[in-house]
py3Dmol code that shows the C-alpha trace and the ligand (Angstrom):
import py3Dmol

protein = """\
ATOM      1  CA  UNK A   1      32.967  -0.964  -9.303  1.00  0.00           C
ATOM      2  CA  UNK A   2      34.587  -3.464  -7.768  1.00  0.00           C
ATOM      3  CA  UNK A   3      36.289  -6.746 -10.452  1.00  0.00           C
ATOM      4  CA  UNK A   4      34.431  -9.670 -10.906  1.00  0.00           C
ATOM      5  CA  UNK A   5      36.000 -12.619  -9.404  1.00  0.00           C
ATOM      6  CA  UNK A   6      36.848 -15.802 -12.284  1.00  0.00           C
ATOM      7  CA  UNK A   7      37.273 -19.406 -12.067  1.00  0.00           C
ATOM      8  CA  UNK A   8      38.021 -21.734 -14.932  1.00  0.00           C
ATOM      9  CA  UNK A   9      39.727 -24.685 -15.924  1.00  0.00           C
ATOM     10  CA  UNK A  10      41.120 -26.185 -18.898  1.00  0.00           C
ATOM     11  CA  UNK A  11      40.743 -29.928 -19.723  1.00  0.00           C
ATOM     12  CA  UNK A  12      43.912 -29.292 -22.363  1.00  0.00           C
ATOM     13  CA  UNK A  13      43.736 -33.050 -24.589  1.00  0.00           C
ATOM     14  CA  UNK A  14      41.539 -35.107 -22.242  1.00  0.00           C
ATOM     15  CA  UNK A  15      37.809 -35.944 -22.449  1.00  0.00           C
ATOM     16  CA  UNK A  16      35.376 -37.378 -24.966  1.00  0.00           C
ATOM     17  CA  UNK A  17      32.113 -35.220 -25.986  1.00  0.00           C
ATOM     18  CA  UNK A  18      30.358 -37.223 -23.752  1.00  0.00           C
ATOM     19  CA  UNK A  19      32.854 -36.669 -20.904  1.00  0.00           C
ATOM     20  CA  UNK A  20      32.522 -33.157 -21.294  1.00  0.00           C
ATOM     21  CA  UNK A  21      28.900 -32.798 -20.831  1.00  0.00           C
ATOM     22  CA  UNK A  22      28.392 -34.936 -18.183  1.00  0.00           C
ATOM     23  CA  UNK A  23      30.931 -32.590 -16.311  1.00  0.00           C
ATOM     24  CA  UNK A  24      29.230 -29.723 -17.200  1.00  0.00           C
ATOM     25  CA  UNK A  25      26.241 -31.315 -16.509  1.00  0.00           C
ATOM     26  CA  UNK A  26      27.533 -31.957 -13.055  1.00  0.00           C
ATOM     27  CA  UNK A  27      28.773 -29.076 -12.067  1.00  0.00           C
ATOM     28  CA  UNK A  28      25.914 -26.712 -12.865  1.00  0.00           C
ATOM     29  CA  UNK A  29      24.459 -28.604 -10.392  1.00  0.00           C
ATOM     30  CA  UNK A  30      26.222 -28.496  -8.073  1.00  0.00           C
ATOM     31  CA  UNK A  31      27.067 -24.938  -7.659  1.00  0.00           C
ATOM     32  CA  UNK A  32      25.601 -21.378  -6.521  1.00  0.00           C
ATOM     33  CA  UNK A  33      27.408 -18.902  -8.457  1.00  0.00           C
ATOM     34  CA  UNK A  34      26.774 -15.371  -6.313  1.00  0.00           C
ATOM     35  CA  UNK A  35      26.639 -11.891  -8.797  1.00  0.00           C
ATOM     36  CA  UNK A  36      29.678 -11.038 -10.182  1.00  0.00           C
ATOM     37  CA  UNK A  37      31.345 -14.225 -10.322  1.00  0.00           C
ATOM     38  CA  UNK A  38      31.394 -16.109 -13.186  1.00  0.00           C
ATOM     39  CA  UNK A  39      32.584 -19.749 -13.933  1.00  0.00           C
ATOM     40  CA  UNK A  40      33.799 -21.294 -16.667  1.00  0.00           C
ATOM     41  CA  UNK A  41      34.981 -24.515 -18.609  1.00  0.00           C
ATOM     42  CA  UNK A  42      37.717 -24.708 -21.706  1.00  0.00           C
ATOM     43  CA  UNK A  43      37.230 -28.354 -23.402  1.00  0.00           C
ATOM     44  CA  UNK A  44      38.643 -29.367 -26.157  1.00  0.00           C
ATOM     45  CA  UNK A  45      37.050 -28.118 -29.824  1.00  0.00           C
ATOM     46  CA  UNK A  46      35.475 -31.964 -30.382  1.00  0.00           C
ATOM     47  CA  UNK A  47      33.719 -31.515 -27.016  1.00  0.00           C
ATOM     48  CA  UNK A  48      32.049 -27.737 -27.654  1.00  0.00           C
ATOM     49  CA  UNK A  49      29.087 -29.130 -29.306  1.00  0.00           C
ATOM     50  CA  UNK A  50      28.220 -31.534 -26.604  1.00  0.00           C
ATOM     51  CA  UNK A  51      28.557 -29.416 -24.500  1.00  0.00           C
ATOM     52  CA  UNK A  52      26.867 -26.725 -25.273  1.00  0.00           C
ATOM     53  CA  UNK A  53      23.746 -28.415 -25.774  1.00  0.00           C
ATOM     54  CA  UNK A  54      23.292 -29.310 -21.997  1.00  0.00           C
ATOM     55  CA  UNK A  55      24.432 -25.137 -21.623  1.00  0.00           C
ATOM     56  CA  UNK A  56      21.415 -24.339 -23.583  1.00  0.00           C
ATOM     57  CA  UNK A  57      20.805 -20.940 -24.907  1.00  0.00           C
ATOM     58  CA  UNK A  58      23.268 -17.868 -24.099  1.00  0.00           C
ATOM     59  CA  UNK A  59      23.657 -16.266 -21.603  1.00  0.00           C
ATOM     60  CA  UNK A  60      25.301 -19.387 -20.174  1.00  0.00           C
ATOM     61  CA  UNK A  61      25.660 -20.080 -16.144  1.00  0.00           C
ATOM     62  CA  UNK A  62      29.000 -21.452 -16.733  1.00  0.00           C
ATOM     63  CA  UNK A  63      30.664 -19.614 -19.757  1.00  0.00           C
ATOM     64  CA  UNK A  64      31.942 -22.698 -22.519  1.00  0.00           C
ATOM     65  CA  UNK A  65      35.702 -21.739 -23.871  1.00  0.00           C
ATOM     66  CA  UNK A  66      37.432 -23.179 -26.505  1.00  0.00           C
ATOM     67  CA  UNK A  67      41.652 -23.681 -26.402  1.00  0.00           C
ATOM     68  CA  UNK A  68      42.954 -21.669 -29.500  1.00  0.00           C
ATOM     69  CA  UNK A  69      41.478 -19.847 -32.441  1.00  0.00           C
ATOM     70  CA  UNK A  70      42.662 -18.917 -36.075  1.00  0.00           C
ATOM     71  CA  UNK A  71      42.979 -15.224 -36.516  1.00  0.00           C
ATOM     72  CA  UNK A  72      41.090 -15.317 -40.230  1.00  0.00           C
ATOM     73  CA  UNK A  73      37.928 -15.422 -40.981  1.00  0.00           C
ATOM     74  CA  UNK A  74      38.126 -18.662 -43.452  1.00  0.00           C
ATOM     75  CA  UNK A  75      40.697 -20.388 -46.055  1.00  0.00           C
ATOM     76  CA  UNK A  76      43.940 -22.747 -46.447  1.00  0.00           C
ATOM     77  CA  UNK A  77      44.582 -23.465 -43.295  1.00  0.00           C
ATOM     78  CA  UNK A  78      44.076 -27.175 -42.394  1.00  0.00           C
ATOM     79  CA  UNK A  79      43.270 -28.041 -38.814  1.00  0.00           C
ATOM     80  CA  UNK A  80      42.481 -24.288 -37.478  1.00  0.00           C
ATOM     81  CA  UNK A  81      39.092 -23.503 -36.395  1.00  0.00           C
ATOM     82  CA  UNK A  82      37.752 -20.010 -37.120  1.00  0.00           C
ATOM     83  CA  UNK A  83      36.133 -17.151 -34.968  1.00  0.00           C
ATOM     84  CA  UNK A  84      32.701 -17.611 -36.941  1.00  0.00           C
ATOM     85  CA  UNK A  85      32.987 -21.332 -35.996  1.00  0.00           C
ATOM     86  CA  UNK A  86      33.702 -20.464 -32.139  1.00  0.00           C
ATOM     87  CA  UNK A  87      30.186 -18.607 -32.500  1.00  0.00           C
ATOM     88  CA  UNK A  88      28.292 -20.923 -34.122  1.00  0.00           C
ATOM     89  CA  UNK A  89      28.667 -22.941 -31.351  1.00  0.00           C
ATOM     90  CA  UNK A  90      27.655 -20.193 -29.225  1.00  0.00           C
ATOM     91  CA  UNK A  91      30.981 -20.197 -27.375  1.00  0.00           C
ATOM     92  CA  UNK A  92      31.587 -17.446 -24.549  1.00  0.00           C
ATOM     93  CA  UNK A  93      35.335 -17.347 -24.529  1.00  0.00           C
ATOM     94  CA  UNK A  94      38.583 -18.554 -25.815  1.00  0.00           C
ATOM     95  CA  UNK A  95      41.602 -18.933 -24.336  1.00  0.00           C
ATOM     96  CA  UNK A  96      45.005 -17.660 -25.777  1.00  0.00           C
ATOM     97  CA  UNK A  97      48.164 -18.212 -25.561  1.00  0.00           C
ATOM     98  CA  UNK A  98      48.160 -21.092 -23.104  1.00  0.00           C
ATOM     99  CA  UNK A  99      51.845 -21.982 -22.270  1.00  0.00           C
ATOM    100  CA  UNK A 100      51.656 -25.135 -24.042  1.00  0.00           C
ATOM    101  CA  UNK A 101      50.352 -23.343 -27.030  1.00  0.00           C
ATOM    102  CA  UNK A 102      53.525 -21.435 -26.822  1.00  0.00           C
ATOM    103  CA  UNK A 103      56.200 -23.982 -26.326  1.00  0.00           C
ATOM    104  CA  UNK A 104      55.279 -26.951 -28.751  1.00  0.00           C
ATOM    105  CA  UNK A 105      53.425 -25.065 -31.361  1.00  0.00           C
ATOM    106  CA  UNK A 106      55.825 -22.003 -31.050  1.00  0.00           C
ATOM    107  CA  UNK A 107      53.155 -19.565 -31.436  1.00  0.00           C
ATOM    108  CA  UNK A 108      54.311 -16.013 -31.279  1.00  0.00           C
ATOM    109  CA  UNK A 109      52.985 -12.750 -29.198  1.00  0.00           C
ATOM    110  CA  UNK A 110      52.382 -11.237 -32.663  1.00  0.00           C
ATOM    111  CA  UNK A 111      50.353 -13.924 -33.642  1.00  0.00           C
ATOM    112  CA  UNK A 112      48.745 -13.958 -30.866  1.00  0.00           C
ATOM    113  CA  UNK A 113      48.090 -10.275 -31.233  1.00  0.00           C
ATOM    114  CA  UNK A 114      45.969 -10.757 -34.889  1.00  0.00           C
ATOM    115  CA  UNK A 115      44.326 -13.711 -32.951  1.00  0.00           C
ATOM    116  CA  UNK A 116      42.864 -11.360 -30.005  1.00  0.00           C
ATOM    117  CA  UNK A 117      41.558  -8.787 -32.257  1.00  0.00           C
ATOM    118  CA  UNK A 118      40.267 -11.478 -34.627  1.00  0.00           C
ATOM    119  CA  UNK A 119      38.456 -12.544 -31.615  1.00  0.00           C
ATOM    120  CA  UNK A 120      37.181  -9.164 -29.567  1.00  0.00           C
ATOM    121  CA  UNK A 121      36.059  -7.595 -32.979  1.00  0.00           C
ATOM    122  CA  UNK A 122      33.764 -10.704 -33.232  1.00  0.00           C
ATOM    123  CA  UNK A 123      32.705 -10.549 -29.778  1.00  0.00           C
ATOM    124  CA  UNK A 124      34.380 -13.444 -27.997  1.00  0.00           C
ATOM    125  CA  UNK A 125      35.999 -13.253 -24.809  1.00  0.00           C
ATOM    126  CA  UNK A 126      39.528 -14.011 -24.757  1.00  0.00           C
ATOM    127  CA  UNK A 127      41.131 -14.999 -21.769  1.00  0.00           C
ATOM    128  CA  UNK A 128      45.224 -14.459 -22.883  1.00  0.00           C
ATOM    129  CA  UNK A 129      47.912 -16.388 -21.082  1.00  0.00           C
ATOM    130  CA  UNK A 130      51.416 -15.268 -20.762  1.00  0.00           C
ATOM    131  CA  UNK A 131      54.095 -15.801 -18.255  1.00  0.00           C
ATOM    132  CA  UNK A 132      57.729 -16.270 -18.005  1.00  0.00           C
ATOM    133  CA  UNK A 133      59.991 -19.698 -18.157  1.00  0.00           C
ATOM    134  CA  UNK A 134      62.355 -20.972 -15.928  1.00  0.00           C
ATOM    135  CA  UNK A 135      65.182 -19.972 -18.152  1.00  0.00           C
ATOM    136  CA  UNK A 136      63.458 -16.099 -18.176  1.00  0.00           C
ATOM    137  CA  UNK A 137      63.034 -16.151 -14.504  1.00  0.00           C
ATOM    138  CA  UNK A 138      66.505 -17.103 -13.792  1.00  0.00           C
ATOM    139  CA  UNK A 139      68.136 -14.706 -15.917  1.00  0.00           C
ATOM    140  CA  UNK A 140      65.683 -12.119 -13.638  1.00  0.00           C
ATOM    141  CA  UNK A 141      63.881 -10.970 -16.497  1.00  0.00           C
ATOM    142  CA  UNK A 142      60.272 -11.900 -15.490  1.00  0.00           C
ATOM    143  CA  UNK A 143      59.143  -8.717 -15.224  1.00  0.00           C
ATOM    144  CA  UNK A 144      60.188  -7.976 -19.056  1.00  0.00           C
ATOM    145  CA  UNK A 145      59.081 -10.853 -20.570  1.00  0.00           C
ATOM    146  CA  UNK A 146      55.059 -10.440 -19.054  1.00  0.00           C
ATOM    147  CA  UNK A 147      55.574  -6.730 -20.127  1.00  0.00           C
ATOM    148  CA  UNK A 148      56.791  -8.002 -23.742  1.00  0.00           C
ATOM    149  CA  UNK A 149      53.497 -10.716 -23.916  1.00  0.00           C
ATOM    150  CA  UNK A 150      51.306  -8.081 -22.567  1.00  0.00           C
ATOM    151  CA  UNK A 151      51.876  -5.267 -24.817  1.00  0.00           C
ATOM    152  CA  UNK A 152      52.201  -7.056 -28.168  1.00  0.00           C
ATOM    153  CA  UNK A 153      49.466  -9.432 -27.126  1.00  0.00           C
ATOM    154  CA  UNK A 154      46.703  -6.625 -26.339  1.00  0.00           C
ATOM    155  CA  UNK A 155      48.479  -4.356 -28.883  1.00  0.00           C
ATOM    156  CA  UNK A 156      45.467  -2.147 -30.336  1.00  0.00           C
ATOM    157  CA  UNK A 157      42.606  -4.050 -29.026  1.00  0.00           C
ATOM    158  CA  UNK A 158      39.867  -0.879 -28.952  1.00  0.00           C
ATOM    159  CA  UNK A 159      38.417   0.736 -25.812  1.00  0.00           C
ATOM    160  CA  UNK A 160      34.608  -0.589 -26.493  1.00  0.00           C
ATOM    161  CA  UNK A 161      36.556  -4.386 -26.646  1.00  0.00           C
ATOM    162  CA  UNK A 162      38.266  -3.786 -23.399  1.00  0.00           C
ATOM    163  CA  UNK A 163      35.803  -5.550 -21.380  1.00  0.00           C
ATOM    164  CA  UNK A 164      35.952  -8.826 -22.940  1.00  0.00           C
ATOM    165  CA  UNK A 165      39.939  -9.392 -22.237  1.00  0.00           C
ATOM    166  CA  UNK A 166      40.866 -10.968 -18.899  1.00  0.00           C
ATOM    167  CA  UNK A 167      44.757 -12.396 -18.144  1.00  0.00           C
ATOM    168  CA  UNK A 168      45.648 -15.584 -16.849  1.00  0.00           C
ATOM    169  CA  UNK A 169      48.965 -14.682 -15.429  1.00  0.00           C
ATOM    170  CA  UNK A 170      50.635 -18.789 -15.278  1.00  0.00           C
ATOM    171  CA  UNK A 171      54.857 -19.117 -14.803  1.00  0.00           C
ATOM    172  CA  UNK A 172      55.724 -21.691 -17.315  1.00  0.00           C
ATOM    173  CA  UNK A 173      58.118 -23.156 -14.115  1.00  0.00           C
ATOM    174  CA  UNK A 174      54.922 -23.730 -12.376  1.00  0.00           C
ATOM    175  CA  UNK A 175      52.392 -25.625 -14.501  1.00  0.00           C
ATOM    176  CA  UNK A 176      51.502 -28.953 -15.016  1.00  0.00           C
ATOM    177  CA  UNK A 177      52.810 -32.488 -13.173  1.00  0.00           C
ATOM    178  CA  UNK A 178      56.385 -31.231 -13.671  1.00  0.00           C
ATOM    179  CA  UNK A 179      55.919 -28.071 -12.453  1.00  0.00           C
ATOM    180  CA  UNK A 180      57.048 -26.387  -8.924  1.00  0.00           C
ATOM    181  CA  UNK A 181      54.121 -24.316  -7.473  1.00  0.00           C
ATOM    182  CA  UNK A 182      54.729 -20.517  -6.872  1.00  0.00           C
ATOM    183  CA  UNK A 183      54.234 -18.685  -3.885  1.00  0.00           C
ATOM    184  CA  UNK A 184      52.143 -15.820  -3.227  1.00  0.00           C
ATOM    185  CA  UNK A 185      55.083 -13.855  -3.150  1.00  0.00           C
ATOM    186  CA  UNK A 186      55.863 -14.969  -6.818  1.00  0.00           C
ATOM    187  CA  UNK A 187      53.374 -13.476  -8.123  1.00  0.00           C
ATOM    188  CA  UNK A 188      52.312 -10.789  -6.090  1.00  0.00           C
ATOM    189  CA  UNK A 189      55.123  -8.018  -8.029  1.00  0.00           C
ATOM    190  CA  UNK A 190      53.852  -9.529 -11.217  1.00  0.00           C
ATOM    191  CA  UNK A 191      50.459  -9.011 -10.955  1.00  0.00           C
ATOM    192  CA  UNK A 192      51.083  -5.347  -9.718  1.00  0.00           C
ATOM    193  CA  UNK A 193      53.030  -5.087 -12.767  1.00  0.00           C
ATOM    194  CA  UNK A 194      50.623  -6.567 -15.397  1.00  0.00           C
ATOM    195  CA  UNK A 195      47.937  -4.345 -13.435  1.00  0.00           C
ATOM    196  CA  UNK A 196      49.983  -1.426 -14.117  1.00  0.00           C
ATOM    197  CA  UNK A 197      50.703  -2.121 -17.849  1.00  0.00           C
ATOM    198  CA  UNK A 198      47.401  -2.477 -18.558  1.00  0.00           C
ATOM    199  CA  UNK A 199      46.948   1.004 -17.296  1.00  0.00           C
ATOM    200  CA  UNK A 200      49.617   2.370 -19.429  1.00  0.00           C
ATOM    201  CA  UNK A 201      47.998   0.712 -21.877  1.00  0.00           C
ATOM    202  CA  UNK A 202      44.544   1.304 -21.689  1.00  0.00           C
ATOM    203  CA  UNK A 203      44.472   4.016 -19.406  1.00  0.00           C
ATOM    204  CA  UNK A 204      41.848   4.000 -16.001  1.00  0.00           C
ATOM    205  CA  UNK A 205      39.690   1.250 -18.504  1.00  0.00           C
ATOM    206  CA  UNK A 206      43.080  -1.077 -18.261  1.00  0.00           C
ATOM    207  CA  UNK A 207      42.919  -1.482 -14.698  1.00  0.00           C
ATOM    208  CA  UNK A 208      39.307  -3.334 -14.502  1.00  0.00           C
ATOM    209  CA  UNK A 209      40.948  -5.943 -16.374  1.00  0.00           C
ATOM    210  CA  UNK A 210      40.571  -9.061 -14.196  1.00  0.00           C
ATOM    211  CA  UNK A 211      43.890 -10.705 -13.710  1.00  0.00           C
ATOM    212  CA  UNK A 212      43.203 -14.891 -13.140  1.00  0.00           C
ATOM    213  CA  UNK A 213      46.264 -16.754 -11.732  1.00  0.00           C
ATOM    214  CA  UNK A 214      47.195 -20.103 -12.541  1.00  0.00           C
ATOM    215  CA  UNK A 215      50.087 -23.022 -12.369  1.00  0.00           C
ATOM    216  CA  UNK A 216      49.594 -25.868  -9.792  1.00  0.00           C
ATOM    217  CA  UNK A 217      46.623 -24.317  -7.623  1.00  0.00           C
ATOM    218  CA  UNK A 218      45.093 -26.553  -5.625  1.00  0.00           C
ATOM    219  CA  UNK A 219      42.614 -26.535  -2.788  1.00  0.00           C
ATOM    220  CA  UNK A 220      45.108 -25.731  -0.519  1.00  0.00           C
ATOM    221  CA  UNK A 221      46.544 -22.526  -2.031  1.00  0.00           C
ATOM    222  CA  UNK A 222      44.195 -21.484  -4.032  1.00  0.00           C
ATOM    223  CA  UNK A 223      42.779 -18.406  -0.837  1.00  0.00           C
ATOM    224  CA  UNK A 224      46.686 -17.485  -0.663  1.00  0.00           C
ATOM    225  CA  UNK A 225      46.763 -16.539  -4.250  1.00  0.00           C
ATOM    226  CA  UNK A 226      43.117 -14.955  -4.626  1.00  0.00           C
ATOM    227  CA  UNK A 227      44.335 -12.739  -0.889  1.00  0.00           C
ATOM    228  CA  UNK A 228      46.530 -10.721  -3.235  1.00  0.00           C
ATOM    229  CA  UNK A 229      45.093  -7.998  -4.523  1.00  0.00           C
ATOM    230  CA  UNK A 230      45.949  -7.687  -8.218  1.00  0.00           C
ATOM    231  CA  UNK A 231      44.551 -11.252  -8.433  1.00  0.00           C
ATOM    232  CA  UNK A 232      41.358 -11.344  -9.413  1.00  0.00           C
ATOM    233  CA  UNK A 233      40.438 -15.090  -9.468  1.00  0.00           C
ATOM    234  CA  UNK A 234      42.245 -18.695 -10.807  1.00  0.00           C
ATOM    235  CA  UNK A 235      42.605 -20.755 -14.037  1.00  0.00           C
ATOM    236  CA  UNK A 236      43.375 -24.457 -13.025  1.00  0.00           C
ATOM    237  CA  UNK A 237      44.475 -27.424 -15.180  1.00  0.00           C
ATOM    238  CA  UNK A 238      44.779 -30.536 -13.201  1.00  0.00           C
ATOM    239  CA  UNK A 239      42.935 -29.368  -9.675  1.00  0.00           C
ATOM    240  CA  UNK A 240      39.715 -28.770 -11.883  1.00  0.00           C
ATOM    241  CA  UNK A 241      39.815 -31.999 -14.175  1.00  0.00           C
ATOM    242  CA  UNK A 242      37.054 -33.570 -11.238  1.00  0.00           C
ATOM    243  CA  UNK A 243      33.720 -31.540 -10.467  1.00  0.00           C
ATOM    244  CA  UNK A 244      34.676 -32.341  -6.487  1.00  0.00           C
ATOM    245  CA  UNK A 245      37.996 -30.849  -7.498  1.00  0.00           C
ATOM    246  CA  UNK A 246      36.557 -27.721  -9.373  1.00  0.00           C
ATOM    247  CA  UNK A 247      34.484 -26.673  -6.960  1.00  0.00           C
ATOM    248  CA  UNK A 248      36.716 -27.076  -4.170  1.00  0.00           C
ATOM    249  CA  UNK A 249      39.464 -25.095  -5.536  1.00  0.00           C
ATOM    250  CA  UNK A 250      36.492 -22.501  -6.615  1.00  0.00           C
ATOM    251  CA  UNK A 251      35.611 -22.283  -2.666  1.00  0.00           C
ATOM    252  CA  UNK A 252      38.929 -22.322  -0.912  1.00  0.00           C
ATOM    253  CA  UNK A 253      39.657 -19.106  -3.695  1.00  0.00           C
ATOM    254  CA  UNK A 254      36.701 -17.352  -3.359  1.00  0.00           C
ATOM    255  CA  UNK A 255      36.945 -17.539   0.386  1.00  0.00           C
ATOM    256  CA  UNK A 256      40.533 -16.068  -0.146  1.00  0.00           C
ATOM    257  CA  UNK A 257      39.032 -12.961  -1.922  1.00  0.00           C
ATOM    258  CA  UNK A 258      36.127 -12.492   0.276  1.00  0.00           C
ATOM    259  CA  UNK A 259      38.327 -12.811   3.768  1.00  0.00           C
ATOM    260  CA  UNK A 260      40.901 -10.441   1.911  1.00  0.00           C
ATOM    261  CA  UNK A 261      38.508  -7.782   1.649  1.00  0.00           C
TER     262      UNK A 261
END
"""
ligand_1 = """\
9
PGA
P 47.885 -27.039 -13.639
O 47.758 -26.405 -15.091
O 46.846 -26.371 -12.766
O 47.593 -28.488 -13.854
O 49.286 -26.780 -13.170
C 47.574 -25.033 -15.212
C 47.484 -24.642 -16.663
O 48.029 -25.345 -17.534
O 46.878 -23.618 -16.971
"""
view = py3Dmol.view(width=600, height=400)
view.addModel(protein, "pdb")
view.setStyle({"model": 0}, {"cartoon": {"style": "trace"}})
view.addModel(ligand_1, "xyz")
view.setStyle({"model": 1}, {"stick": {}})
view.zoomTo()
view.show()
């Protein structure tokens, strides 16, 4: 069967509760979403409960994902939300291992590891995030350092959880207002390489892992990204922070896949 095609964005620090629904609000309106695509929005924790009350009830149209999650179940440690408490909000997904995440709050791959299987075993989605710096890609180890965040990250996750992982594949060097936007070319050996180390990981299973990409897509290259084939849909910051915005850069990639295929 053929992937499911994804497309998410993540509001990072911005947005009340209020601002939060009224987006989500917004955009379930204003969208068709065809079988076996799925949308989805990562606001910040404060902004889950809001927000989920204008989702309503599981299973949600748009999936709700939070930023981060603590990989035990409860105790001493002040400011970390908990899997249980993702649920209890009746979150789909959670996102892991965002660059940012990385880089000011030095989080680890092995960290991240205990975090995924903290969160599959529950029965949350994760969507993990890994990609190289600027430093990493000059020094031409790219390729290494994806492997590296790919293997520790989804280090024992069981078959039966396979199914709930999906990889947002983002170059540090190209996210954010700083950032310089890759080129189709970029990423095309990468994602043919994180395709393929999910296979050695996982085996056939490991290769129906959708692969999202993300750093600087916009309208206007978001079909030259989705085109490649090892890239199985996008996770925006900035292009999505506007409904217009989302579901622009939702159309111009799903056109990319469908016209690829
Ligand atoms: P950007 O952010 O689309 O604004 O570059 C991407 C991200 O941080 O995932």
């Amino acid at each position: 069967m053929a992937r499911p095609f994804l497309f998410g964005t993540n509001f990072k620090m911005n947005q009340t509760p209020a601002e939060s629904a009224a987006f989500y609000r917004q955009l379930a309106a204003s969208v068709e979403i065809p079988p076996h695509v799925y949308l989805f929005v990562i606001p910040p924790f404060t902004s889950l409960a809001a927000v989920r009350e204008v989702a309503g009830p599981q299973p949600h149209q748009i999936w709700v994902g939070a930023q981060n999650v603590h990989w035990a179940p409860d105790g001493a440690y002040t400011g970390e939300i908990s899997v249980g408490m993702l649920l209890a909000l009746d979150v789909d997904l959670v996102l892991l291992g965002h660059a940012e995440r990385r880089r000011y709050f030095h989080e680890t791959d092995v960290e991240l590891n205990r975090k995924v299987l903290a969160a599959v075993g529950a029965g949350l989605r994760v969507l993990l995030a890994m990609g190289e710096t600027a430093e990493e890609r000059g020094f031409g180890v790219s390729g290494e350092t994806v492997l590296r965040q790919l293997r520790i990250g989804l280090h024992d996750v069981p078959p039966e959880h396979l199914e709930k992982i999906q990889i947002a594949y983002e170059p540090v060097w190209s996210i954010g207002a700083g950032g310089t936007p890759a080129s189709p070319e970029d990423v095309e050996p990468i994602a043919r390489l994180i395709r393929s180390g999910c296979q050695d990981l996982f085996g056939d299973p490991g290769s129906k892992i959708p692969i999202l990409y993300g750093g600087s897509v916009d309208p206007s290259n978001a079909g030259t990204f989705t085109a490649l084939p090892d890239i199985d849909g996008l996770f925006v910051g900035r292009a999505g922070w506007t409904v217009e915005g989302f579901v622009a850069t939702y159309q111009a990639g799903y056109a990319g896949k469908s016209e690829s295929q």
